[in-house]
C-alpha positions in Angstrom: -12.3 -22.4 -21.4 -10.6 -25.5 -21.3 -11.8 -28.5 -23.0 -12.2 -31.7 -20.6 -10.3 -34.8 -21.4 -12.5 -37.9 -22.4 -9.8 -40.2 -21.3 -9.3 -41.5 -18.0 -6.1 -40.6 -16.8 -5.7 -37.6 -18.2 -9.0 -36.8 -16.3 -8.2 -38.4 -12.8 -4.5 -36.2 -13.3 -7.2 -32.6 -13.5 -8.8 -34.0 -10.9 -6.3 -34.1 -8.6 -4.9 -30.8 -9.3 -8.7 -29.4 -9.0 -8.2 -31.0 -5.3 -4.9 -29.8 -5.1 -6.6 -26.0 -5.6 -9.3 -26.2 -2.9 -6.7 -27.2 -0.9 -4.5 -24.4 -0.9 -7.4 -21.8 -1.0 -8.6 -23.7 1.9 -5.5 -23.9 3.6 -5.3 -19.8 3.3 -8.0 -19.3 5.0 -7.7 -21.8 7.4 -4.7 -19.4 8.6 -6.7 -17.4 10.7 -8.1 -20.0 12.8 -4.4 -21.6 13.4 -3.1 -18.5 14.2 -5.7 -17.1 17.0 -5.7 -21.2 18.0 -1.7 -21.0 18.8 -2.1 -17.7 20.5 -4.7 -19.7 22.8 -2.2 -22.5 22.6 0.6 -20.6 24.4 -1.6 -18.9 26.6 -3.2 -21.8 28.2 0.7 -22.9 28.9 1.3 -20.4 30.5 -1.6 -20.3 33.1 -0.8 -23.8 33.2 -4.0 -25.1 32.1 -2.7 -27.0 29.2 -3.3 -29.9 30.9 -7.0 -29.2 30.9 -7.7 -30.0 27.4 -10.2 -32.2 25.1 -10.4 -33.6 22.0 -11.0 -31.2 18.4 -13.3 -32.9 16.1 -12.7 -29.9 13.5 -8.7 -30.1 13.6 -8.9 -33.8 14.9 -6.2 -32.6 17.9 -6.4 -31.9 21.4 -6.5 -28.2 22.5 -7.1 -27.0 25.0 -9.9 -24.2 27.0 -8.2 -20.6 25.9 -7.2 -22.6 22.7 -10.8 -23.7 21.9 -12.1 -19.8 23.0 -10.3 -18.6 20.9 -11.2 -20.4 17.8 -14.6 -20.0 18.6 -14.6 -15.9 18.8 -12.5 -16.1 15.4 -15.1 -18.3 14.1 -18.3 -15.8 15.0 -15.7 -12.9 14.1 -15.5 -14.1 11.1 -19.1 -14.9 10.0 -19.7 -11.5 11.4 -17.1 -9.9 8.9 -18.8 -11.9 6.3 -15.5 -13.9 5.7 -17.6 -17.0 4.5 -18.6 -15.3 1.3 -15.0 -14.0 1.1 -14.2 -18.0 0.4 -17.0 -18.6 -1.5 -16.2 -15.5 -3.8 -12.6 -17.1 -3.9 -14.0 -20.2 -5.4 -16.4 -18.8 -7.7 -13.3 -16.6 -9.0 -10.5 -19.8 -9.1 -12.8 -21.2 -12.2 -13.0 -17.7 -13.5 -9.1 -17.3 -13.8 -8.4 -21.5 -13.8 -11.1 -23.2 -15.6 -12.2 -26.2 -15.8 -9.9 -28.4 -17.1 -6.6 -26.7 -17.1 -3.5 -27.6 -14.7 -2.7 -24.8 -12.2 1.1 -23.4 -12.3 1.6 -25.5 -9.0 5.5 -25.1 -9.8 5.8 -21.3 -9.6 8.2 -20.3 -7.1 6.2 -17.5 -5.8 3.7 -19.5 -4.8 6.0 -21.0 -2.4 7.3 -17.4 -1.1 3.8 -17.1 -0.2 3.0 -20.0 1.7 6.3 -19.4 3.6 5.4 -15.6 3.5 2.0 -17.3 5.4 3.5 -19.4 7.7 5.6 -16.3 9.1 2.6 -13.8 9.3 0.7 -17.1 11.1 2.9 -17.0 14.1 4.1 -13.7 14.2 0.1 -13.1 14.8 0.1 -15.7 17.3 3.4 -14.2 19.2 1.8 -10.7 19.5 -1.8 -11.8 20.4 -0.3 -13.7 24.2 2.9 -11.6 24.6 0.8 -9.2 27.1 -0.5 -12.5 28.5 2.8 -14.1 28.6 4.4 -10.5 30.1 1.8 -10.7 32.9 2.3 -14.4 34.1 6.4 -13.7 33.5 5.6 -10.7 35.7 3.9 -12.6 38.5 6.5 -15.2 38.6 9.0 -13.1 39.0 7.0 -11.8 41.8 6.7 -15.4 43.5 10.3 -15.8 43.0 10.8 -13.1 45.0 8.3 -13.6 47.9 10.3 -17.1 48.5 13.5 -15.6 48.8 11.9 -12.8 51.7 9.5 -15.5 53.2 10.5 -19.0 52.3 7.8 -20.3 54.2 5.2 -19.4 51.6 4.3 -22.1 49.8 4.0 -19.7 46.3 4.2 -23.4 44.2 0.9 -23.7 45.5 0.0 -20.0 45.3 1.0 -20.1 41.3 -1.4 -22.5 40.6 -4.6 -20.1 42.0 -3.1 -16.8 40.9 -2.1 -17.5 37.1 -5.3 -18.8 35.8 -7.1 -15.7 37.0 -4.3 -13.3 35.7 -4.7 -15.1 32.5 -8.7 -14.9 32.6 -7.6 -10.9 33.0 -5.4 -10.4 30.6 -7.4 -12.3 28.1 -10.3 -10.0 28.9 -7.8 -6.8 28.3 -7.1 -8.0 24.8 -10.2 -9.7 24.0 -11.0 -6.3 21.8 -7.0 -6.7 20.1 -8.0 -10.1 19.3 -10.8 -9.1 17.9 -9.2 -6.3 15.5 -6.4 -9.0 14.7 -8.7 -11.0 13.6 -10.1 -8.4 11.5 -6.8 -8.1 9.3 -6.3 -11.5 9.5 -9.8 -11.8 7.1 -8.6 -8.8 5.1 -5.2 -10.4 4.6 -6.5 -13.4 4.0 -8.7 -12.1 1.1 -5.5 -10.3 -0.5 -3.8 -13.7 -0.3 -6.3 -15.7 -2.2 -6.6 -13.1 -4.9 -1.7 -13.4 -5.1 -3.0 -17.2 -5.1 -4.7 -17.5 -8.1 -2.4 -14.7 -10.1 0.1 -17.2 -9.0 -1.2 -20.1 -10.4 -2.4 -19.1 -13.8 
């Protein structure tokens, strides 16, 4: 183990990076939430209910309804799946392989191609969880688009607004059990990337 510095500086500079850690591991498996959150994001922007929307204590951002659904089914998904001791076994094992005392390699290039490797994986997820959504709503559209070019006198602007947020409530029921499976490998892959993270940083 490493031995702690008696001087201040040199302590406040391990404290930081001790910060720094908990940050990162936090910030990994924070990447769930963000992801199933965006894929609520662009969902509710597309039903047009983005406008519909309230203030996030957790994130301290406005989302909005399928947003905040969604974070809330990954959230009980992820308790069920035991993902919470999945952290806590995280932290126990950063002392294990960094103790106490020592600076983590925060320089190491790979640990950079990870958090880019992340930020991919963290919208791809969110792409593929509302393109059926998105598809659908395209879909009906298209549909509208074509009813006002046979009978102009159908007011489909209006129509739009009734039909897409009950298409959306559909589809979102259709791949409620995809979301839930995604969300599944999201807390696998998350658990895979916390133990790259701390090989990383030794």
């Amino acid at each position: 183990a490493a031995i702690l510095p008696v001087g201040l500086t040199p302590f406040v500079v391990i404290l930081v990076a001790e910060v720094a850690l908990g940050f990162l591991i936090g910030f990994i498996a924070n990447i769930i939430f963000i992801a199933v959150q965006a894929a609520g994001e662009i969902i509710d922007l597309q039903m047009g209910l983005s406008v519909a929307s309230a203030l996030d204590p957790v994130f301290g951002a406005v989302i909005s309804i399928i947003g905040r659904l969604t974070f809330f089914i990954a959230l009980i998904v992820f308790f069920i799946l035991d993902g919470h001791h999945l952290i806590l076994s995280a932290f126990h094992q950063s002392f294990v392989a960094i103790p106490a005392g020592k600076i983590p390699n925060f320089i190491s290039p790979d640990l950079y191609q990870q958090i880019s490797s992340l930020g991919t994986t963290l919208w791809l997820t969110a792409i593929k969880l509302s393109a059926p959504i998105v598809l659908l709503i395209f879909l009906s559209d298209f549909t509208f688009g074509i009813v006002s070019r046979v009978a102009p006198q159908v007011n489909v602007f209006m129509l739009g607004f009734q039909v897409k947020p009950l298409l959306g409530i559909f589809g979102f029921l259709v791949i409620l059990p995809l979301l839930i499976r995604q969300i599944g490998v999201l807390t696998q892959l998350i658990g895979q990337e916390l133990i790259k993270l701390l090989m990383f940083l030794k």
